[in-house]
N, C-alpha and C positions, 0 to 999 in steps of 0.2 A: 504494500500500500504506500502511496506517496503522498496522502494528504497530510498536510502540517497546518498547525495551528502557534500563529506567532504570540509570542510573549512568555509563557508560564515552560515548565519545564514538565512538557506532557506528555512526552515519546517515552513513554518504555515499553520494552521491546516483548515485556511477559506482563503477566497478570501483579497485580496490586491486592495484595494481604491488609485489610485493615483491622485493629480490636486483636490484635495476636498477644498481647501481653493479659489479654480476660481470658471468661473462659467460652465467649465467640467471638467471634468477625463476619467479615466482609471480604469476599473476593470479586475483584471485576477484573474480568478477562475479555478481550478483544469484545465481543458484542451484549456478553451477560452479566448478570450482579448473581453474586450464588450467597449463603449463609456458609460460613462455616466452621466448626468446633470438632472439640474429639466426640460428643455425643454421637448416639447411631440418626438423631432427627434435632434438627437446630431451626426454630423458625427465622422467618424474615419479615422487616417490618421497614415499611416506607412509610414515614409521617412528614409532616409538616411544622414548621416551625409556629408554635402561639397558633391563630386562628386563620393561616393561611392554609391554602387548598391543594390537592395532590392533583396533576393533570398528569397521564399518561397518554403518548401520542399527541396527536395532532386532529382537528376536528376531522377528518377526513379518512382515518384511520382507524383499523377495525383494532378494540380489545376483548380478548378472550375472556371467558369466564369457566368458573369448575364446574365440573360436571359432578352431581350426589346422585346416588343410586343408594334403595334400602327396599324392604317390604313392609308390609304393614298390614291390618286386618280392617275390613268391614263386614256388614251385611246390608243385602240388597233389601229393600224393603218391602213390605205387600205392594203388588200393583193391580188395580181394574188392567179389564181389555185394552188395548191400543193406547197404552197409557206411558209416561216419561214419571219417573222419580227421580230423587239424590241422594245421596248417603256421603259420610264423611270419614277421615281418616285420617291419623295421625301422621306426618311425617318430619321428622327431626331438621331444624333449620329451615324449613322453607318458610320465606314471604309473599305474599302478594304481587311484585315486583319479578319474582321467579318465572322461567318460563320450564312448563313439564314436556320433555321429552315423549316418554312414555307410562302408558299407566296400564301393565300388563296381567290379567285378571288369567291369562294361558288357559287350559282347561278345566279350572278349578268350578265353573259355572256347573249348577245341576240341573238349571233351566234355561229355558231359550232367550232370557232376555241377550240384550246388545250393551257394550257399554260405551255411551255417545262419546263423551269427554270429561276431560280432567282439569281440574284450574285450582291454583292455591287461591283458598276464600277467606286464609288469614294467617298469624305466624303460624305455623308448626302444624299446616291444617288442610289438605286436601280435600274436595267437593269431588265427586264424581257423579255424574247423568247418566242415570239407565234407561234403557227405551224396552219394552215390551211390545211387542208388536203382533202379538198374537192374540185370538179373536175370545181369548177365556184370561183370566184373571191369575196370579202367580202369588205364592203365599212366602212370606219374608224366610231367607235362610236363618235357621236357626243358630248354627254352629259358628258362622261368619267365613269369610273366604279370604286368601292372601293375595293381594295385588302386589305387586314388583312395580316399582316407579323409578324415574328417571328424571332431576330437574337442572337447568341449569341455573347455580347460584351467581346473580350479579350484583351481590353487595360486596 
């Protein structure tokens, strides 16, 4: 690479160790910032200085966010014929602000209902829409069923 940057003494040629006399740091190497300590997991923590604000990128550039995956239980509820319910479900972390990947109920269904969608309806709180679409009425699971969920966290 030949870009340079005049003034400061900013060229070097390997990665920057910083916090090595604690017991973590900070490495930045050529294009990433890593944590790092003798621990087997050391987090990492970008903040701001007093009440100013963290901007990564640029307005125009995409950032990632984590993916959570868990399971969880509900039960479907009674439904008339041709009829739509909801039921709810716990999932650890998620907000409102969340977007849910997946909400996979797999074979675990004993009846025909469908299950429409999935939306966080608050912290830690999964909604789900079931549709019944059949012409006789379906009586609530007892036992409750495990949905596998998928969301991504953007906080």
């Amino acid at each position: 690479m030949e870009y340079r940057l005049s003034g400061e003494a900013t060229h070097f040629g390997k990665g920057i160790a910083a916090g090595v006399d604690g017991t973590v740091g900070t490495l930045l190497t050529s294009n990433a910032l890593q944590a790092i300590g003798d621990a087997a997991a050391v987090d990492l923590y970008i903040a701001p200085k007093g009440t100013g604000k963290v901007f990564i990128g640029s307005p125009g550039s995409t950032v990632s966010a984590q993916t959570v995956s868990g399971q969880s239980t509900t039960t479907i509820p009674n439904m008339p014929a041709n009829s739509q319910a909801v039921s709810t479900m716990a999932a650890a972390g998620i907000s409102t602000g969340d977007m849910i990947i997946c909400a996979d109920p797999r074979d675990a269904l004993s009846t025909g209902v469908t299950l429409s969608r999935a939306y966080p309806s608050g912290a830690n709180e999964i909604t789900l829409v079931w549709i019944n679409c059949h012409a006789s009425s379906i009586a609530a699971e007892s036992t409750g069923i495990t949905i596998r969920w998928a969301y991504l966290d953007r906080t």
